[in-house]
Backbone bond lengths (Angstrom), bond angles and torsions (degrees), N, CA, C in turn:
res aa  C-N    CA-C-N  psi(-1)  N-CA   C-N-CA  omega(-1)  CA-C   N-CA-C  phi
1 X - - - 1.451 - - 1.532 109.00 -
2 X 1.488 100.96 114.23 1.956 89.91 171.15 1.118 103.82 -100.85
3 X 1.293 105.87 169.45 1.416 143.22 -162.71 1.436 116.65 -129.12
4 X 1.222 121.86 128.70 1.636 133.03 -166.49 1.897 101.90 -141.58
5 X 1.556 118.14 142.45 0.870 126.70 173.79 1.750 118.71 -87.08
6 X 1.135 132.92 95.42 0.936 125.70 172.45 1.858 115.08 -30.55
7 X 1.347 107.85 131.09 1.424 108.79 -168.99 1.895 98.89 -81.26
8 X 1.008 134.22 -44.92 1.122 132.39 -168.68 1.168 109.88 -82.28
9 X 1.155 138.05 -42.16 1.398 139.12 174.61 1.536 136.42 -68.55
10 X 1.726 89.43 -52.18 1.711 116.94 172.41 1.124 81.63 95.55
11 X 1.656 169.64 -30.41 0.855 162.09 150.26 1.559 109.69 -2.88
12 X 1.553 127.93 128.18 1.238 145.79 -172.30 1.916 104.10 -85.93
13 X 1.062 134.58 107.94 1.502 147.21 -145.67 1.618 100.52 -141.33
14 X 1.760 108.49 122.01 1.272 118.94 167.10 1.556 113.70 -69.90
15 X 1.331 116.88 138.94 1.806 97.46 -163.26 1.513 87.04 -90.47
16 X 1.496 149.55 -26.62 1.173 143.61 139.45 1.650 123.39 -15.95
17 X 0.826 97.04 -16.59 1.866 101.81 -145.37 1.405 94.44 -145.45
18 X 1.180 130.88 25.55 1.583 134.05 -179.76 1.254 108.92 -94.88
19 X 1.571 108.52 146.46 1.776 111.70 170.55 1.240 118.52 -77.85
20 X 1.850 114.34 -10.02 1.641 103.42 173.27 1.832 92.49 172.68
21 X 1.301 114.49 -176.97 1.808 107.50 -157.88 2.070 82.58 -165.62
22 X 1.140 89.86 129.52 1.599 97.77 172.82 1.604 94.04 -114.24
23 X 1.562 93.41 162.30 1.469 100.62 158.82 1.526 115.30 -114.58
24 X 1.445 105.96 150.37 1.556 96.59 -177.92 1.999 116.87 -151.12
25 X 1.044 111.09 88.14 1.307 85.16 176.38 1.859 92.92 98.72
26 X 0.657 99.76 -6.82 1.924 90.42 173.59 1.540 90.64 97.77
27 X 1.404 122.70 33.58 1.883 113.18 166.63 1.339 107.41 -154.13
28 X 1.253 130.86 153.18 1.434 138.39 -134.42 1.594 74.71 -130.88
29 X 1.893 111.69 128.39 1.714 108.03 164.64 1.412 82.43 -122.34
30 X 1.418 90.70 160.09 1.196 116.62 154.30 1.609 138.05 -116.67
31 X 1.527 113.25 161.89 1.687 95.47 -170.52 1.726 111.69 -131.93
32 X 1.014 129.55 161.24 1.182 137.71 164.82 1.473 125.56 -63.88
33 X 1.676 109.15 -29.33 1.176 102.82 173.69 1.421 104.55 -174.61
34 X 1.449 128.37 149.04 1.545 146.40 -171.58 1.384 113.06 -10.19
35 X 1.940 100.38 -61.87 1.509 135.86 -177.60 1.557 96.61 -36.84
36 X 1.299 105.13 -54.97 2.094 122.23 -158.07 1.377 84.22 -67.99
37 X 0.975 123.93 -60.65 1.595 108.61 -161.78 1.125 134.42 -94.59
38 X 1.481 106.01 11.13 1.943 137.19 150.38 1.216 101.75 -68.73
39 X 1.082 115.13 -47.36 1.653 105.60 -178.12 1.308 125.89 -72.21
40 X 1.704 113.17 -38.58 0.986 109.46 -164.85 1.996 112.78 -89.20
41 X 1.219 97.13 15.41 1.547 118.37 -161.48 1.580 86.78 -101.13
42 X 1.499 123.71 -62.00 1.365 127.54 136.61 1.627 113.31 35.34
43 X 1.517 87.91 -95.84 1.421 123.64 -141.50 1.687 122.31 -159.02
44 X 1.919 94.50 38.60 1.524 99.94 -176.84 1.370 123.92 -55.09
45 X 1.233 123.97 -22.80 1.863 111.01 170.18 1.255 113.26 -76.13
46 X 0.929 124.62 4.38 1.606 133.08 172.25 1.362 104.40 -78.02
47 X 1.568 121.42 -52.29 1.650 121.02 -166.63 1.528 103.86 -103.42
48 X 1.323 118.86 -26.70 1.333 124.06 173.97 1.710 124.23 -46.37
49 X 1.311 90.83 -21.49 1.824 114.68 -174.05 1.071 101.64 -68.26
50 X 1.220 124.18 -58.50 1.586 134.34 -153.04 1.236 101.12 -55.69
């Protein structure tokens, strides 16, 4: 089972078990939930940084 940090949240996220996965920049995030990845769809160089 891997494991991915949700970028917007910091929230710890099964990438199996994710509410949704952007691409960005040549790297696959993942999110905890819809909200996280509205945002980060948004305004991904903003969370991509972290």
């Amino acid at each position: 089972m891997a494991r991915a940090k949700d970028p917007v949240c910091k929230m710890e996220v099964d990438e199996e078990q994710a509410a949704g996965q952007s691409d960005y920049e040549g790297h696959r995030y993942f999110f905890c939930s819809t909200v996280c990845k509205r945002k980060f769809d948004q305004d991904p160089a903003r969370y991509a940084a972290d």
